[in-house]
C-alpha positions in Angstrom: 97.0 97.5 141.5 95.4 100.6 142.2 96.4 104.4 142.3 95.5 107.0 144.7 94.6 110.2 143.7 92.8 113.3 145.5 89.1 112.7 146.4 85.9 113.7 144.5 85.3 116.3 147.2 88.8 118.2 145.9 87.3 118.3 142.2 87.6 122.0 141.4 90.7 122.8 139.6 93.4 125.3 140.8 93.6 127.4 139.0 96.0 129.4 139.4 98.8 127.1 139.1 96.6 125.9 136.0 97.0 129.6 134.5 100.5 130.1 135.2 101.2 126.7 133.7 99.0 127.1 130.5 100.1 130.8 129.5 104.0 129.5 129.8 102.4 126.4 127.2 100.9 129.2 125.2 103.8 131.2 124.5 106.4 128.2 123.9 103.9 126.1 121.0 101.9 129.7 120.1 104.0 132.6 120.9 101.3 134.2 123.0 99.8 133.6 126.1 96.7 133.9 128.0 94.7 136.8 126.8 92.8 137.0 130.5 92.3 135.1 133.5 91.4 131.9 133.3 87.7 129.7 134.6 86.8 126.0 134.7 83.7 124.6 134.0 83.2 120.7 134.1 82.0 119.4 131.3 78.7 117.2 131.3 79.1 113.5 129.8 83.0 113.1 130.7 82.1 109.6 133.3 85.5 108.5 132.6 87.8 111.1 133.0 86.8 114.4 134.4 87.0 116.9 131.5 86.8 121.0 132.0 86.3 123.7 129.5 88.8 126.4 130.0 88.8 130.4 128.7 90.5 133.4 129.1 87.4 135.3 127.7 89.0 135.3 124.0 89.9 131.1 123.6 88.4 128.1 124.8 90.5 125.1 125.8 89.2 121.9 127.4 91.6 120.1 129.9 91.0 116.2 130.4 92.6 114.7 133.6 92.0 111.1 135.1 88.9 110.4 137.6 89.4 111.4 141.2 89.8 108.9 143.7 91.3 105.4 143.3 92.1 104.1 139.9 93.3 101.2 138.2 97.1 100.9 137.5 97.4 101.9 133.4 93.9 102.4 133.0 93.1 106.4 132.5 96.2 107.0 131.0 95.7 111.1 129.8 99.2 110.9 128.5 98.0 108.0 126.2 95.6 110.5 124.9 98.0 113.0 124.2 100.1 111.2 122.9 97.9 109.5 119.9 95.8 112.7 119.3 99.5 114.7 118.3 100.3 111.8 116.6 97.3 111.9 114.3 97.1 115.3 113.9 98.1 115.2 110.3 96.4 112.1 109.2 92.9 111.8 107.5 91.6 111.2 111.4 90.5 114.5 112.3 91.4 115.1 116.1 92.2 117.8 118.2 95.5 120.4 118.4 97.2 119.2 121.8 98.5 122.2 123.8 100.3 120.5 126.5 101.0 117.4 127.8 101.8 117.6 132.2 102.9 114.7 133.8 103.5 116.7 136.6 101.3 115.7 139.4 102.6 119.2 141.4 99.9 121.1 139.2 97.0 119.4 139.5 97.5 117.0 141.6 97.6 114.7 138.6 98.3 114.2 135.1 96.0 115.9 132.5 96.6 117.8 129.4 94.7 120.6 127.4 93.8 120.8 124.1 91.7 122.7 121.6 88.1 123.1 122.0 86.0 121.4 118.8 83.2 124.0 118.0 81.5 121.3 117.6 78.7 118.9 118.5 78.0 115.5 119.8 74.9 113.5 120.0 74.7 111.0 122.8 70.6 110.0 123.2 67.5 109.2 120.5 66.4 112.7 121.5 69.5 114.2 120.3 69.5 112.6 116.4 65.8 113.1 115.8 66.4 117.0 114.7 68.6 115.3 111.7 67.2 114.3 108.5 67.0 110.9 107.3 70.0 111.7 104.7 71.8 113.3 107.6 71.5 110.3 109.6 72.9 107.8 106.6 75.7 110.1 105.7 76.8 110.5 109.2 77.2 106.8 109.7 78.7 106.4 106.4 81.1 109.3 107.6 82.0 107.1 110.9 82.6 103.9 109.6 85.1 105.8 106.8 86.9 107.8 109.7 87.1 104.3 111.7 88.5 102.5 107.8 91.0 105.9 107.6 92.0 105.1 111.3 92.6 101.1 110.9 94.6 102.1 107.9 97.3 104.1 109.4 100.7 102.3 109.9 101.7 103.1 113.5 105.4 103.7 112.8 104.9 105.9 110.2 102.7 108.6 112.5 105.3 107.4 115.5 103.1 104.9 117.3 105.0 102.3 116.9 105.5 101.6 120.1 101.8 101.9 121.3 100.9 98.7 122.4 101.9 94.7 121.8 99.6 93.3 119.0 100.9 89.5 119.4 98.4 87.9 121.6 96.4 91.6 121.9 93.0 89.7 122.8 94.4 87.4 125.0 95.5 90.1 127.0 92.6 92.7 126.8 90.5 89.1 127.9 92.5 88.5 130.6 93.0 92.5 131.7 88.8 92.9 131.5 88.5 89.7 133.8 90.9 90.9 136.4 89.1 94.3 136.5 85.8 92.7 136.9 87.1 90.8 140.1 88.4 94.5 141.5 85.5 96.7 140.8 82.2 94.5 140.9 79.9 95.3 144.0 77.5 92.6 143.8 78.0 89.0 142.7 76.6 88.2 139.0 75.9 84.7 137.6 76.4 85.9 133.9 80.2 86.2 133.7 81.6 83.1 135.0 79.9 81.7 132.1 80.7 84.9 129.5 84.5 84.6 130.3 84.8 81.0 129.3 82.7 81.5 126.4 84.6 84.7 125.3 88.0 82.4 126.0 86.9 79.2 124.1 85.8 81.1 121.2 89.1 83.5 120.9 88.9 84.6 117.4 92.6 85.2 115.1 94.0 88.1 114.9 94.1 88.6 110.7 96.0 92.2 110.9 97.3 94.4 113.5 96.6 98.2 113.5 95.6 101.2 115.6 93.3 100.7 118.0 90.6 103.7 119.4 89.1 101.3 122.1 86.4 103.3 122.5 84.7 104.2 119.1 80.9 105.1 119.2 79.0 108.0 117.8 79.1 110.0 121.2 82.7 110.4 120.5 82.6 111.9 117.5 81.8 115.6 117.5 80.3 117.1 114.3 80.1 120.2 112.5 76.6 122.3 113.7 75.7 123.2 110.4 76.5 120.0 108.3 76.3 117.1 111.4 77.3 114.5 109.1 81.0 116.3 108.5 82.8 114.9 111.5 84.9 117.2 113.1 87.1 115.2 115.5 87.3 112.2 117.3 87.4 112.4 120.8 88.4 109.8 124.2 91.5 108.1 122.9 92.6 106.8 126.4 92.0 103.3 125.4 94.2 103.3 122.0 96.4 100.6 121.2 97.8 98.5 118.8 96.0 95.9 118.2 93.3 93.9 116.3 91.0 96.8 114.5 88.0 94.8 114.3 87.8 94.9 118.0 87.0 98.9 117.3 84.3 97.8 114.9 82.5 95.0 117.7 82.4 98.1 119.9 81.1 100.3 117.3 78.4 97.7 116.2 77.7 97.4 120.5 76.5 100.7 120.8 74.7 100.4 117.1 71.2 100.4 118.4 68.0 99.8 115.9 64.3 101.0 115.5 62.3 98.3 117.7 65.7 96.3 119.2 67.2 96.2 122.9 69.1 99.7 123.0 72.7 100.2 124.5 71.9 101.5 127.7 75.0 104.5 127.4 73.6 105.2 123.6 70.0 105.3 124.5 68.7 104.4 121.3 70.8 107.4 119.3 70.8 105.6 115.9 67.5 104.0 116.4 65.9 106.1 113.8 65.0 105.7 109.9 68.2 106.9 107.9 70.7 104.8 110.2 71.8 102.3 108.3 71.7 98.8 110.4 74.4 97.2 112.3 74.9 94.8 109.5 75.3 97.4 106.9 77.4 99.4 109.1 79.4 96.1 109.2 79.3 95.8 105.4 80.3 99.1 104.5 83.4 98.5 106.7 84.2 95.0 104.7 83.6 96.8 101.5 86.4 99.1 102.3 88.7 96.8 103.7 88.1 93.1 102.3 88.8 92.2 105.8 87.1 88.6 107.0 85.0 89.7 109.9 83.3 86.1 110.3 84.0 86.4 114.0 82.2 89.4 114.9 79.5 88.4 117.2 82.8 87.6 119.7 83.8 91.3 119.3 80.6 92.7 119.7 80.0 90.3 122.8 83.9 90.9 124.2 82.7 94.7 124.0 79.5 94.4 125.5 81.7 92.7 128.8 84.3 95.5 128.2 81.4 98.3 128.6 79.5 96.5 131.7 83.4 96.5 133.5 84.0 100.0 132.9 80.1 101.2 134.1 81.0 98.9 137.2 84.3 101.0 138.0 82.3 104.2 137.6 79.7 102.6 139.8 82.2 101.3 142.4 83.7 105.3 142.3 80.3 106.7 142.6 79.7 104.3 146.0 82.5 105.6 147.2 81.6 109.6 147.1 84.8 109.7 143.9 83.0 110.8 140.7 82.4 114.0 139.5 79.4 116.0 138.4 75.8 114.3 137.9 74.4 111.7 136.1 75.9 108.6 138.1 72.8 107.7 139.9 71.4 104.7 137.4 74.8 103.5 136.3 75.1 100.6 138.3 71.5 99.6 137.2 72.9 99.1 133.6 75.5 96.6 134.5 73.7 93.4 135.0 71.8 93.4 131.3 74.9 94.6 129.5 76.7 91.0 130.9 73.4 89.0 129.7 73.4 90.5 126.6 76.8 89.7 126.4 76.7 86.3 127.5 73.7 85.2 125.3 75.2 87.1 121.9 78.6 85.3 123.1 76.6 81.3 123.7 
């Protein structure tokens, strides 16, 4: 089932319903209001859900919203976001300050909320990590995999989560909900995932413990202090948490883990293919180290994420086809779909 919402061509905020609504959010969590009138910028590298940067001249907010057009029913949920950012807030996960929450559609002609801007940084491409230093690079990782460990760790009723998701039969169902996506959103027939799916569904690993879930856990969501880039920040993109299996976080993690001379993720470009990177397998092993959980089943995670990743490129491509995605950079997207579901397939045979 699918939701409409307004099309791509309708993409620049209103803002003055925007400003009326943020100062009133302003004075009831801050005491203060806007400072001046308030501009939109969108925000490169947001594919998923359209994200802005907001100011009044003195602060700098950035608003996250779900993509224009049609979307999937559940999928995009900004009020997911919200809601497990505030939760985490004053945990060891470093994330955001959430302003507001509107589920009002009569602002913005759909759900978003706003939150602090990070003065941060985030690397996304091999270009962006080769001005760090070979210790920089190590630490960093070493920094992500113990944010990830500090995440998995968390008991979801004690931060109010406890009510996030379903863990019983949690892969089963994220399985089952990728599938049915695929069948919605692909554009061209592809020979790989008849053959993927029953692969990923024979080889359905156990579930050992159940935990928070980012769902979406790579180093391009991770945004890193300028001046020391392996201090992380915040975390970013929670609109896939859940509770569920947490090894599913580290498959994805260890997807987007590309290495000097090896087949590169085609979103991370090859961003921790450089000497000081630890490898995928160390990355794994740090995580073990720290948790003593079995993760003999791994290769399913990494491959279930790899299919996970090639279904959400497709709905971006499927939007972009369809004149509903926002900003630049869409062009190529489809074009990374059909290795992703080889890769996936032959890590998954």
């Amino acid at each position: 089932m699918t939701t409409a919402r307004p099309s791509a061509d309708e993409n620049t905020l209103a803002l003055a319903p925007l400003q009326e609504y943020l100062h009133r959010a302003l004075l009831d969590q801050r005491g203060h209001g806007l400072a001046g009138t308030l501009s939109a910028s969108l925000i490169a590298g947001g594919r998923s859900n359209p994200t802005y940067l907001l100011t009044d001249g003195d602060h700098e907010w950035v608003l996250r919203r779900p993509p224009y057009g049609r979307i999937w029913a559940n999928a995009h949920d900004v009020g997911r976001e919200a809601r497990v950012i505030s939760a985490l807030r004053e945990t060891p996960v470093p994330v955001p300050s959430v302003i507001a929450h509107c589920a009002d559609d009569s602002v913005l002609g759909a759900p978003f909320y706003v939150m602090d801007r990070i003065p941060g940084r985030t690397f996304r491409t091999h270009e962006d990590t080769a001005s760090l230093t070979e210790r920089e690079r190590a630490e960093l990782a070493d920094a992500m995999v113990d944010v990830l460990v500090a995440l998995h760790r968390i008991e979801p009723a004690a931060v109010g989560l406890e009510g996030l998701g379903r863990p019983d039969g949690y892969l089963q169902r994220q399985l089952d909900r990728w599938a049915r996506q695929w069948e919605v959103v692909s554009t061209a027939p592809n020979a790989d995932v008849t053959e993927l799916l029953r692969l990923l569904g024979e080889g359905l690993p156990e579930t050992r413990y159940a935990g928070i879930v980012h769902g979406d856990y790579k180093i391009d969501n991770v945004m890193v202090d300028p001046a020391r880039p392996q201090d992380i920040l915040g975390v970013l993109d929670w609109e896939m948490a859940t509770i569920g299996d947490p090894i599913a976080d580290l498959g994805f993690l260890v997807s987007f883990w590309d290495e000097p001379g090896g087949p590169w993720n085609p979103i991370s470009a090859g961003a921790t293919a450089h000497a000081g990177f630890p490898t995928a397998d160390e990355v794994i092993e740090r995580y073990v180290q720290l948790t003593d959980v079995d993760v003999e089943s791994i290769e399913w995670y990494v491959a279930f994420s790899e299919f996970k990743l090639a279904v959400i490129l497709e709905q971006i491509h499927h939007r972009h086809l369809k004149g509903e995605t926002t900003g630049d950079g869409f062009d190529d997207i489809g074009e990374m779909v059909a290795p992703l579901l080889h890769r996936a397939r032959t890590r998954a045979a």
